[in-house]
TORVEXZA-483495 format. One record per residue: y, z, x of N, C-alpha, C in turn; residue in one letter. Coordinates in steps of 0.05 Angstrom, whole numbers, padded with zeros to 5 digits, always signed. Layout:
BEGIN
YZXYZXYZXA/...
//
This chain:
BEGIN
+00149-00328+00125+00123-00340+00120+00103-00327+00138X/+00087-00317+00129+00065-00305+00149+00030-00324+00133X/+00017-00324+00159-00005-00335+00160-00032-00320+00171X/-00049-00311+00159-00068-00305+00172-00095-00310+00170X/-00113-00306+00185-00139-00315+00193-00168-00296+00196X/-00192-00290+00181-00196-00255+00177-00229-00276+00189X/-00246-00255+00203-00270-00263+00206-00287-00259+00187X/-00312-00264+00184-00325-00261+00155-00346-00236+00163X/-00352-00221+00147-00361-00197+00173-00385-00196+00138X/-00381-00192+00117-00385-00183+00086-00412-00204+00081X/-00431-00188+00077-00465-00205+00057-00451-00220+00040X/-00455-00248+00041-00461-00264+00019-00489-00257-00002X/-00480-00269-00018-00501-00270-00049-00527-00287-00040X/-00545-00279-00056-00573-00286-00056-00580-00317-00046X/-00559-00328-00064-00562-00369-00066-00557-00367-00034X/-00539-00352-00008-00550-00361+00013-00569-00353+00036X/-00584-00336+00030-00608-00325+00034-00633-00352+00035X/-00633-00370+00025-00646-00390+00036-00644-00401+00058X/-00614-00403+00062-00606-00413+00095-00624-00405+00111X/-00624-00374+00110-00650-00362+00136-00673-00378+00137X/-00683-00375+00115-00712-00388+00117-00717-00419+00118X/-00693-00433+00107-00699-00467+00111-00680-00476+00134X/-00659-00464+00135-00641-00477+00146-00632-00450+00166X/-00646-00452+00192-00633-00439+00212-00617-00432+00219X/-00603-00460+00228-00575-00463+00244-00568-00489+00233X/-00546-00498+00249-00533-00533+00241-00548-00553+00247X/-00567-00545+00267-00589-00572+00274-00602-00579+00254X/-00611-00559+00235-00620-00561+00207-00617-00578+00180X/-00589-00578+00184-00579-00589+00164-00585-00619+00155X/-00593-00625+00136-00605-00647+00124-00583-00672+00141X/-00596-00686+00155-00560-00710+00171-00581-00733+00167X/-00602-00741+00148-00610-00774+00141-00602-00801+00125X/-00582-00795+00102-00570-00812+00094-00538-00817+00110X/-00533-00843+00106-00502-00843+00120-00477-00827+00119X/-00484-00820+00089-00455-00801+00076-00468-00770+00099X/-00491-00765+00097-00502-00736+00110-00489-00735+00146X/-00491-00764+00146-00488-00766+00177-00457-00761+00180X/-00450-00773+00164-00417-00777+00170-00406-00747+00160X/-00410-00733+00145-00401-00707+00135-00423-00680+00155X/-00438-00684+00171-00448-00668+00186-00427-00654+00200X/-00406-00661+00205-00388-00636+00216-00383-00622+00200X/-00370-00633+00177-00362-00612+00155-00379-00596+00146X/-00404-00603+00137-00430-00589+00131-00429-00569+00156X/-00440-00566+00185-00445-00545+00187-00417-00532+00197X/-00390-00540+00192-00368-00521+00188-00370-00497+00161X/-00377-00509+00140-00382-00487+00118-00410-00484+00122X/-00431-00477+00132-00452-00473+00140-00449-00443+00159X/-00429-00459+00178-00417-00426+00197-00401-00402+00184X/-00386-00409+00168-00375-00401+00149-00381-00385+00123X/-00401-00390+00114-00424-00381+00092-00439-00368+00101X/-00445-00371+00121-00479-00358+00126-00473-00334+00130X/-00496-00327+00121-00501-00291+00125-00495-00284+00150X/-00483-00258+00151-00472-00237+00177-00490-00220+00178X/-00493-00202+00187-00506-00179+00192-00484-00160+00186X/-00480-00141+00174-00456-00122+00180-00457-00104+00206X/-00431-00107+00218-00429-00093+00236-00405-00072+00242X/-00404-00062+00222-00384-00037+00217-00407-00010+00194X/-00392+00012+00195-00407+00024+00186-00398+00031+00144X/-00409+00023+00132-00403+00026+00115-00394+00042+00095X/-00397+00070+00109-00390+00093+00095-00359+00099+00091X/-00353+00082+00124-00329+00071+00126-00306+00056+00120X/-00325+00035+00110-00318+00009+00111-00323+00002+00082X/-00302-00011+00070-00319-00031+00049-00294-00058+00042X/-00312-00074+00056-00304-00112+00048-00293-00108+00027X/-00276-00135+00029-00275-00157-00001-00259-00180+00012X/-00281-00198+00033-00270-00227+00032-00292-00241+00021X/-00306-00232+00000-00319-00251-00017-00289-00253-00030X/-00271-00238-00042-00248-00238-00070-00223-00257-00052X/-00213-00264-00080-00182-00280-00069-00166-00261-00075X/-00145-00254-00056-00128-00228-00058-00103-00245-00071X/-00084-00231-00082-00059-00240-00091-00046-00220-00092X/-00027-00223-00071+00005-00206-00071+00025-00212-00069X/+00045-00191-00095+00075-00194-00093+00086-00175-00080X/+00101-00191-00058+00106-00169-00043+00150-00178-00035X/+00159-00153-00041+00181-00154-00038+00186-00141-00017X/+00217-00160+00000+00210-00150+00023+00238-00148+00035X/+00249-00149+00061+00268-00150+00083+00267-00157+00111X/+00277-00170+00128+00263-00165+00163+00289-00165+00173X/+00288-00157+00201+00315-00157+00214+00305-00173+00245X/+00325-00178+00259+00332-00183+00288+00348-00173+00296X/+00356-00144+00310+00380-00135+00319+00375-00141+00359X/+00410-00139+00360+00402-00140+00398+00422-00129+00402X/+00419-00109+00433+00452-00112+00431+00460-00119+00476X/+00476-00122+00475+00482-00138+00495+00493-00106+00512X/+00479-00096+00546+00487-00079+00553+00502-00084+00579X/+00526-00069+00580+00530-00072+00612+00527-00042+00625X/+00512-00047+00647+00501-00025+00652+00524-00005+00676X/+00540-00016+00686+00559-00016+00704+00580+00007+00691X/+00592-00003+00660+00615+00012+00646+00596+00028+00632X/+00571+00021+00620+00550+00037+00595+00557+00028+00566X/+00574-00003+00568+00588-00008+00538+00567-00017+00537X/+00561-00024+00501+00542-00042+00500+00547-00055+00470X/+00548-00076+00467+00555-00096+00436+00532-00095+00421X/+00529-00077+00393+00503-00082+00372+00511-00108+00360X/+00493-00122+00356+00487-00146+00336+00464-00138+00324X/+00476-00143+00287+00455-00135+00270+00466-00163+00242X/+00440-00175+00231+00438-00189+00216+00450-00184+00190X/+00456-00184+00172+00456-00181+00145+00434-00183+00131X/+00424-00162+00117+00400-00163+00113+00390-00180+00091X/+00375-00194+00081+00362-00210+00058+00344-00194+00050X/+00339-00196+00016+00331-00187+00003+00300-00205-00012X/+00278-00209-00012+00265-00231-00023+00242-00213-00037X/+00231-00240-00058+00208-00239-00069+00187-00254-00059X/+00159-00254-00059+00141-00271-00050+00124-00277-00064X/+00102-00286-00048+00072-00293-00061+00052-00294-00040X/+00035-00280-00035+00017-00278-00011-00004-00285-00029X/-00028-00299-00018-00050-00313-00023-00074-00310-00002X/-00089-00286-00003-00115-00286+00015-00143-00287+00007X/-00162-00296+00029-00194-00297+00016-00198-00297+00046X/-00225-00294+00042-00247-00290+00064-00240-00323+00081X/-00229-00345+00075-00219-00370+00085-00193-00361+00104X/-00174-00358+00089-00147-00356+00095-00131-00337+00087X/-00104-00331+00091-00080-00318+00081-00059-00328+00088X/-00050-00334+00064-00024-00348+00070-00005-00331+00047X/+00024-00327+00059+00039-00308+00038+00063-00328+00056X/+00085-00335+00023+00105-00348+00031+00134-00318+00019X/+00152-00299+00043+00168-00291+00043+00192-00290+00025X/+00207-00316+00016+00219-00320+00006+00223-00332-00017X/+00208-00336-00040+00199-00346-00059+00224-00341-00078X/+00233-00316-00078+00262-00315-00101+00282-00297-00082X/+00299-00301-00069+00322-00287-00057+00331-00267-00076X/+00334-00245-00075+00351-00217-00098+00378-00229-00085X/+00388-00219-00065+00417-00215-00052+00419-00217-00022X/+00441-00224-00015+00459-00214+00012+00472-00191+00007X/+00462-00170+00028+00471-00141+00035+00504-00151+00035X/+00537-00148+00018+00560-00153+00029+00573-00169+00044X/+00564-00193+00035+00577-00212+00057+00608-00214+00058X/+00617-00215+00042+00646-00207+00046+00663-00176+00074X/+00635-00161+00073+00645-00141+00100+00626-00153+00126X/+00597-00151+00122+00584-00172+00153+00568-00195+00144X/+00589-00216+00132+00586-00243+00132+00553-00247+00123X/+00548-00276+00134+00523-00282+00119+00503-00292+00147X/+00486-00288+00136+00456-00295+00157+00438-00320+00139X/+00434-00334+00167+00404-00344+00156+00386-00351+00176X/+00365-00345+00166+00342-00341+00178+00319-00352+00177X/+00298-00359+00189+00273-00365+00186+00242-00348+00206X/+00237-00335+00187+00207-00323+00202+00180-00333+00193X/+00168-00336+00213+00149-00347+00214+00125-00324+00228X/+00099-00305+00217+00084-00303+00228+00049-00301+00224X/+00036-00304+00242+00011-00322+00245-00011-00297+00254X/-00022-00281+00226-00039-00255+00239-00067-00264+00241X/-00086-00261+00262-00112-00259+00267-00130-00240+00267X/-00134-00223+00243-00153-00201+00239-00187-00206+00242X/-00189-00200+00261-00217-00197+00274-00231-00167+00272X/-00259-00165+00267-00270-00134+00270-00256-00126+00296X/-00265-00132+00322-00252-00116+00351-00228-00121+00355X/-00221-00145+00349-00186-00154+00360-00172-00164+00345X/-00150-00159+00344-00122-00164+00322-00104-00188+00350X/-00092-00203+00326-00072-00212+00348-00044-00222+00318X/-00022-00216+00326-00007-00218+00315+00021-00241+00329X/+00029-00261+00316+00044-00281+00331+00070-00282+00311X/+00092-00283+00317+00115-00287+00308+00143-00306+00320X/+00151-00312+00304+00179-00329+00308+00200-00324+00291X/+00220-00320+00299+00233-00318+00283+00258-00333+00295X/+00278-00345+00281+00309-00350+00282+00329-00344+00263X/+00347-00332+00275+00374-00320+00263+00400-00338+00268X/+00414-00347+00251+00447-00344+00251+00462-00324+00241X/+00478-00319+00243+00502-00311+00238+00501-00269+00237X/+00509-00264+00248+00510-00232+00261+00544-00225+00247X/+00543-00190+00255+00567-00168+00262+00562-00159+00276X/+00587-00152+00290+00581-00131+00320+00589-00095+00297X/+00559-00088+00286+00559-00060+00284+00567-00039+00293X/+00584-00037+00318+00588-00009+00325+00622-00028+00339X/+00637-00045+00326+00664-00055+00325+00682-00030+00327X/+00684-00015+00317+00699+00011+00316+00701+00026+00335X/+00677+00025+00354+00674+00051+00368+00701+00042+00387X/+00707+00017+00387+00722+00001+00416+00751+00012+00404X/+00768+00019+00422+00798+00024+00419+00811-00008+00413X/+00804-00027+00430+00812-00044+00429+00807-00064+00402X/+00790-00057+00393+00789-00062+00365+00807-00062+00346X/+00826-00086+00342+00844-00073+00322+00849-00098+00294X/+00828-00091+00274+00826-00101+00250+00825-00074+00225X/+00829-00088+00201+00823-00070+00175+00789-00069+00162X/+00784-00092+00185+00757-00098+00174+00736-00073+00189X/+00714-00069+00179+00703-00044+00193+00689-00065+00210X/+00672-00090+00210+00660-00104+00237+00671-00125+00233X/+00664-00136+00259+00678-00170+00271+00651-00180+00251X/+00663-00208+00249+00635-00221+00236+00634-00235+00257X/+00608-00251+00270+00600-00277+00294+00581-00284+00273X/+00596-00313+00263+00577-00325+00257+00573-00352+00261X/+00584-00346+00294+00569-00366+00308+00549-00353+00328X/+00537-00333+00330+00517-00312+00340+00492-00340+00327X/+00474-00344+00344+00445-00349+00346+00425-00338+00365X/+00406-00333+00344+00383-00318+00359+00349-00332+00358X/+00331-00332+00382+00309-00331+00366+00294-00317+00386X/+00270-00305+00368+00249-00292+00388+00225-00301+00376X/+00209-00304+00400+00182-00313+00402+00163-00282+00407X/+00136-00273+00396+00132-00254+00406+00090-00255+00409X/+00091-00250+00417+00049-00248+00419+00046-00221+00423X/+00028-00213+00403+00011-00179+00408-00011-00181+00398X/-00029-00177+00418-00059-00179+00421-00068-00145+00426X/-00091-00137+00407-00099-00111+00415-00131-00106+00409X/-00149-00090+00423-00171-00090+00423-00180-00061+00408X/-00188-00061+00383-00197-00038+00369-00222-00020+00377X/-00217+00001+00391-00235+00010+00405-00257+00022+00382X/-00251+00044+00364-00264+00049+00338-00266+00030+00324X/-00278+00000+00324-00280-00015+00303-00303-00013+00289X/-00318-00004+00301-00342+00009+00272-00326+00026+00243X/-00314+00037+00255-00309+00063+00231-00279+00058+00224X/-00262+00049+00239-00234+00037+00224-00231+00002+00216X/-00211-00001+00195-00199-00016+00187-00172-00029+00193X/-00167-00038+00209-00135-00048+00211-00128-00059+00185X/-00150-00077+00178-00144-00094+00147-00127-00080+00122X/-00141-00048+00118-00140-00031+00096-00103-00039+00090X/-00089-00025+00113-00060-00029+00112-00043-00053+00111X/-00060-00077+00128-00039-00096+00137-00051-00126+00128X/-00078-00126+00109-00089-00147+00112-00101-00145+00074X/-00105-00119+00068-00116-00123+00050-00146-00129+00033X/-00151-00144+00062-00188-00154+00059-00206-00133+00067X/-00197-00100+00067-00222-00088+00070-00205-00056+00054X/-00217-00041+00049-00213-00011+00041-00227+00004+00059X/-00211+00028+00077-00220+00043+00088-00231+00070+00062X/-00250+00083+00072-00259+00103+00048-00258+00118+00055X/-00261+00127+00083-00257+00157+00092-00231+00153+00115X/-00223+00183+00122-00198+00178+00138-00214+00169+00173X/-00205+00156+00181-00205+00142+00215-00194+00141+00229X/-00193+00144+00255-00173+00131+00278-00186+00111+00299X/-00162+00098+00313-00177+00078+00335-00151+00078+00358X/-00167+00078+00388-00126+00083+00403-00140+00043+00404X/-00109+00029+00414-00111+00002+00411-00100-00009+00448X/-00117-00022+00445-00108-00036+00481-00106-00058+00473X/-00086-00072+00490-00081-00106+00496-00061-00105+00514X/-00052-00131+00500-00024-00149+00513-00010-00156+00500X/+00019-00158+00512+00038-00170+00492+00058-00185+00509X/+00077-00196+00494+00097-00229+00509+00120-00229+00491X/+00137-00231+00496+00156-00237+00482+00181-00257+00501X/+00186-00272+00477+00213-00291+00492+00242-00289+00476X/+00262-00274+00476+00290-00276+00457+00303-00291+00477X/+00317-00306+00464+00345-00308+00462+00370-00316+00457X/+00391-00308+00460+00419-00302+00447+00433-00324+00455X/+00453-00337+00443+00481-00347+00449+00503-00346+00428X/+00523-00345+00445+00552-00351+00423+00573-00362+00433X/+00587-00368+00411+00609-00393+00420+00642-00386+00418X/+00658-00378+00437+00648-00393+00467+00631-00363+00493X/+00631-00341+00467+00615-00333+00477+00611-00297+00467X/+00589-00288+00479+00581-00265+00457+00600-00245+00458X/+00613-00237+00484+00639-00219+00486+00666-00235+00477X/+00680-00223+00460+00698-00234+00455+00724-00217+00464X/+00750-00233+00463+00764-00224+00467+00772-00194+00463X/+00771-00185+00438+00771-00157+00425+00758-00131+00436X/+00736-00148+00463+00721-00131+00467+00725-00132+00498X/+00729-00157+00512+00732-00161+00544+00734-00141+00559X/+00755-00120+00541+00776-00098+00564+00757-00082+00574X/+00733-00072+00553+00710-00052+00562+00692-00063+00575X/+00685-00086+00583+00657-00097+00591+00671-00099+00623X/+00656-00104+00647+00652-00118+00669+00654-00147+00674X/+00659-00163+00685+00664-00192+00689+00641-00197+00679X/+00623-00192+00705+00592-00190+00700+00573-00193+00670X/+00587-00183+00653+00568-00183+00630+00583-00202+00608X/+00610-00217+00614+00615-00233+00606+00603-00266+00597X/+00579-00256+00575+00554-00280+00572+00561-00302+00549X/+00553-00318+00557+00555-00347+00540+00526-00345+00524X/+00500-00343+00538+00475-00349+00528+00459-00332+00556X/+00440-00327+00539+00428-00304+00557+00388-00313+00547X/+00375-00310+00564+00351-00308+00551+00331-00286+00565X/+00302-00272+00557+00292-00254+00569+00265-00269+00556X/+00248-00259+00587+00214-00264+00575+00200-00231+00586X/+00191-00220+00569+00176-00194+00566+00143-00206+00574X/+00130-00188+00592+00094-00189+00589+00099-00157+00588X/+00068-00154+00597+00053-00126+00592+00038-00117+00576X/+00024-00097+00575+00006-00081+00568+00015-00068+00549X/-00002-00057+00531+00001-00047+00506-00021-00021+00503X/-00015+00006+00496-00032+00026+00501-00019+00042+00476X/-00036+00046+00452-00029+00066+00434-00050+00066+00416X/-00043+00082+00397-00069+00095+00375-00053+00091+00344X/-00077+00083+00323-00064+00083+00299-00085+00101+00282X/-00082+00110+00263-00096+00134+00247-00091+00131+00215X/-00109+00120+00198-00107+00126+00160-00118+00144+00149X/-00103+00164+00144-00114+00185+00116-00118+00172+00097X/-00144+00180+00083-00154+00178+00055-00155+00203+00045X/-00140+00197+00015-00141+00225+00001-00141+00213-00025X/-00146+00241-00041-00151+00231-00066-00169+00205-00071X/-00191+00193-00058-00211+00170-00056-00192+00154-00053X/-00178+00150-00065-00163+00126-00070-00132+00116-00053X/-00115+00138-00046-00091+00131-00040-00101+00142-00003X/-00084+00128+00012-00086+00130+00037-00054+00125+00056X/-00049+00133+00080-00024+00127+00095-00036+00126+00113X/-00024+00110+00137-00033+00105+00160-00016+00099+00176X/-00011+00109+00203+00015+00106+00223-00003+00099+00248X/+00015+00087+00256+00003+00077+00288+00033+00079+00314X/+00031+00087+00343+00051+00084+00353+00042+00076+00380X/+00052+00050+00388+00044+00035+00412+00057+00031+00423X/+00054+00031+00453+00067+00036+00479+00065+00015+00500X/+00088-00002+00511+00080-00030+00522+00095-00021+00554X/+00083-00025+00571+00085-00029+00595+00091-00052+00605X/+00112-00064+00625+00110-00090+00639+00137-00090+00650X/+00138-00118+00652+00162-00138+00671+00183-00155+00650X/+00205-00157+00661+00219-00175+00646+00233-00202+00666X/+00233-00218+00655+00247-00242+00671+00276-00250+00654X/+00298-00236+00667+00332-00241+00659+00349-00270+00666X/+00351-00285+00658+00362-00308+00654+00388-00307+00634X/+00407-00309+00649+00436-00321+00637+00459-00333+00643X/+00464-00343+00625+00502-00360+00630+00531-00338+00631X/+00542-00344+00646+00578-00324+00644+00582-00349+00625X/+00603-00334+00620+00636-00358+00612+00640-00368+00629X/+00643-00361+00652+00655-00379+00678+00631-00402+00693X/+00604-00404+00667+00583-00425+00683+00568-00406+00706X/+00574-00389+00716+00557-00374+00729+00534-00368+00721X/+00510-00364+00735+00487-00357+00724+00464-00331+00736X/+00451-00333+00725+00436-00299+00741+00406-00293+00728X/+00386-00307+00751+00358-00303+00752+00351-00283+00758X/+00335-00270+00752+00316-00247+00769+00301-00230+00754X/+00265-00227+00759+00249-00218+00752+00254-00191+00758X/+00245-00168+00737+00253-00134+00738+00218-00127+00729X/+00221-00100+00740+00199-00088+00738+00211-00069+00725X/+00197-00056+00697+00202-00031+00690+00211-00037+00657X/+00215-00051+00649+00216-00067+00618+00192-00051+00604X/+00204-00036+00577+00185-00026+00562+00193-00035+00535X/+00161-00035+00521+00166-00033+00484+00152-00018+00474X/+00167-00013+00452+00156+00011+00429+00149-00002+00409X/+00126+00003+00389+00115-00008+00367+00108+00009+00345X/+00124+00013+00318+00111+00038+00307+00103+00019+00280X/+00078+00026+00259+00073+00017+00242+00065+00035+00225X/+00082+00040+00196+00073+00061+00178+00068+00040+00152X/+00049+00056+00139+00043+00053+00112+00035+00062+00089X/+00029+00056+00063+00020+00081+00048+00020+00067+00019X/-00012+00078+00008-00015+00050-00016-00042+00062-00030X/-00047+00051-00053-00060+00062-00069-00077+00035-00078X/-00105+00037-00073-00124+00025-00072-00148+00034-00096X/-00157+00014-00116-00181+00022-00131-00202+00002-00133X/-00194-00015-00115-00220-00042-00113-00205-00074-00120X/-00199-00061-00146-00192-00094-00157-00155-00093-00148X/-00142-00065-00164-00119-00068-00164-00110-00047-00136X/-00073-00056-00128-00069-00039-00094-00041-00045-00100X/-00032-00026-00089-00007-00027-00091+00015-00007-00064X/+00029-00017-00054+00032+00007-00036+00066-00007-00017X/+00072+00006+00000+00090+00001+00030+00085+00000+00045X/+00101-00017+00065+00088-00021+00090+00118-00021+00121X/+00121-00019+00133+00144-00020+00144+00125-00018+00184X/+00148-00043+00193+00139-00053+00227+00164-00047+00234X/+00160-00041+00267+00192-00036+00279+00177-00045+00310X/+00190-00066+00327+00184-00064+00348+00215-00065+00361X/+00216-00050+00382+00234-00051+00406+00227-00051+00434X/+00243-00069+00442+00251-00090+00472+00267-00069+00486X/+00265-00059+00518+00290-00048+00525+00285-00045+00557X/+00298-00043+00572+00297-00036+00592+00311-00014+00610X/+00311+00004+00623+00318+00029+00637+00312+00018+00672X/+00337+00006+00677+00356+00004+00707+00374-00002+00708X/+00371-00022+00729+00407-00029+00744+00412-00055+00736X/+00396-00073+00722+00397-00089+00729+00426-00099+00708X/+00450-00116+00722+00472-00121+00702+00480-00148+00690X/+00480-00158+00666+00475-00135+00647+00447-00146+00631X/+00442-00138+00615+00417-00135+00610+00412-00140+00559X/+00398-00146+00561+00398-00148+00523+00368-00125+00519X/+00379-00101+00498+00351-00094+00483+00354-00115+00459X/+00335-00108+00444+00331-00118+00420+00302-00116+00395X/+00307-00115+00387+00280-00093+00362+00274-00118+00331X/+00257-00121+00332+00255-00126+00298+00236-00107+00283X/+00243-00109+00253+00235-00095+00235+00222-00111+00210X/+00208-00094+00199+00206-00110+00170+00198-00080+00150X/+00207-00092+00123+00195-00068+00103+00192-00078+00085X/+00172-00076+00073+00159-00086+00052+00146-00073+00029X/+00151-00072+00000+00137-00062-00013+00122-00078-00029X/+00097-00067-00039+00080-00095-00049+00060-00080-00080X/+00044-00105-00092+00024-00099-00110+00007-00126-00105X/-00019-00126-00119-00034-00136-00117-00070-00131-00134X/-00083-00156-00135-00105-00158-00151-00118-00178-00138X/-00145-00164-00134-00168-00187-00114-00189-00193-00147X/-00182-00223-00146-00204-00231-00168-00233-00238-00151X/-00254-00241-00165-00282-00246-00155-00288-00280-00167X/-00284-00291-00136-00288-00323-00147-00306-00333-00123X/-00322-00313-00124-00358-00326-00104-00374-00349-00117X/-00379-00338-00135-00391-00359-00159-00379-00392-00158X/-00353-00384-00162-00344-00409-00163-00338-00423-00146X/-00331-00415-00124-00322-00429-00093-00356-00436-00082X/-00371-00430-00092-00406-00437-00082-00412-00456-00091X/-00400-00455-00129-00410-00482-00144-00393-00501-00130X/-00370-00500-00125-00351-00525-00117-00358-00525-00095X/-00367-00515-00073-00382-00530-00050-00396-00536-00051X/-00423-00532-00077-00440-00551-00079-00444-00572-00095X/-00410-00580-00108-00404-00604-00126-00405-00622-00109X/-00387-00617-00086-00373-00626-00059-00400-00630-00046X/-00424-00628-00057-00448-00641-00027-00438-00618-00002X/-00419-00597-00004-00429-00587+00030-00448-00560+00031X/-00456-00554+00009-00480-00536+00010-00504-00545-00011X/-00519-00576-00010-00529-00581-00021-00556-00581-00021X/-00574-00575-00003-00598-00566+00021-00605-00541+00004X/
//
């Protein structure tokens, strides 16, 4: 399920061009009868909302459409992989999900965006070789002209340890162990400040509510946070695997909190007017705070310096106003480079391919606010 939230940046139509001249601001607004008094919040909520912007992007660049309601089907995948490292031997356990297959329905306007993920399941990637997963993601995008902020959740059951084989000690017909008592969740915040926001679009690729027209770049600064974490029962090393690990990395439940800084550049070709790709690759600096359980109830705090993430975002889609159609694919990775023992990376992904059609329903979302008394002045 993803949710998002776009600022209104795009001229309204003529009908609110009076606002200027009668109606200022919210102090304005007609508040003399009781019903006026009591609905005065709401009134100048769509008052803020409606009223004319000034544009502040350059247009040659740029061209809106959150006057339109967007509609996309978008078929898709996401993952959660981690894998558990001991840094002592250099073993390290992949855990990777089984992937799901879905159909959706994404729903955006100059109001909102809301797109629900899973609307028709296709398949489970072989559950009969790495078992079955289930999952729930949740994320919450804030597309602003200068600043993006992107918020996610996600939770996983049921994993395979992917690289089962490499271990001698390994001895099944099966190519992976299944754990499907493996649980995961990650929490994550990425906030970034678009330095070219006159002349680029983050929207064009990831949002839909704007078309870049000529090709642009922007490098992107912020922050980012992330919280995973893992447990299994009675615990994530299992027997099959004990002989290669260290006492030490013998974990029941483990958790990590990521901060830092975020420093990278994203770039969209336009060609052919119409079809465009755009890649971005971002670079996170910071700290990590390591928290975990042994098998034996032992436990092990301690803040590290030197925790990095990678962020790459490609896409590529064909745009003519009304109709868009295109891919889109996210990859972030968690990791850290020391001593500290032992230690979890871990990455998610998503890939998505999509279509879509922005209808024009200005007209009508104006009359029904002014059925509704909140643009009746």
């Amino acid at each position: 399920m993803i949710i998002s939230f776009m600022n209104i940046n795009a001229q309204n139509p003529s009908s609110v061009k009076k606002h200027k001249t009668t109606i200022k601001s919210i102090w304005d607004i007609p508040h003399v009868t009781n019903w006026q008094k009591r609905m005065w919040i709401n009134r100048s909520y769509v008052f803020e909302m409606t009223k004319e912007r000034p544009v502040n992007y350059d247009t040659s660049y740029i061209k809106s459409y959150y006057k339109r309601l967007v509609i996309i089907l978008p078929f898709s995948t996401r993952f959660l992989n981690f894998s558990l490292i001991d840094l002592l031997s250099k073993n390290k356990l992949s855990f990777a999900p089984n992937l799901q297959y879905n159909i959706g329905i994404g729903v955006s306007s100059k109001w909102a965006s809301f797109s629900i993920n899973n609307v028709v399941k296709i398949f489970n990637n072989n559950t009969d070789i790495k078992g079955k997963t289930s999952n729930q993601n949740y994320q919450l995008n804030l597309y602003f002209r200068k600043f993006i902020t992107e918020i996610l959740d996600q939770n996983y059951s049921g994993y395979y340890i992917k690289n089962s084989e490499s271990f001698n000690s390994y001895k099944s017909d099966k190519r992976y162990l299944i754990r499907a008592d493996v649980k995961t969740l990650n929490f994550e915040v990425n906030t970034y400040y678009i330095v070219n926001n006159r002349s680029f679009s983050y929207g064009n690729s990831f949002a839909f509510v704007e078309q870049q027209k000529k090709s642009a770049g922007s490098l992107l600064l912020g922050l980012y946070y992330s919280y995973f974490d893992a447990k299994g029962s009675p615990s994530l090393v299992t027997s099959a695997f004990k002989s290669s690990f260290d006492t030490l990395s013998l974990i029941h439940n483990g958790h990590t909190y990521n901060i830092g800084v975020n420093l990278g550049y994203i770039y969209t070709l336009v060609f052919l007017k119409r079809f465009y790709s755009t890649a971005s690759y971002v670079q996170g600096f910071g700290g990590e705070q390591v928290n975990y359980q042994r098998d034996d109830n032992s436990t092990y705090n301690k803040w590290v310096n030197g925790a990095e993430k990678s962020e790459v975002r490609l896409a590529f889609g064909y745009d003519d106003g009304k109709y868009f159609a295109g891919a889109m694919g996210m990859y972030d990775y968690f990791f850290y480079r020391g001593n500290v023992n032992p230690t979890f990376d871990y990455s998610y992904g998503k890939f998505m391919v999509y279509i879509g059609y922005r209808f024009a329903i200005l007209k009508k979302e104006r009359k029904l606010l002014h059925n509704l008394k909140l643009i009746d002045y």
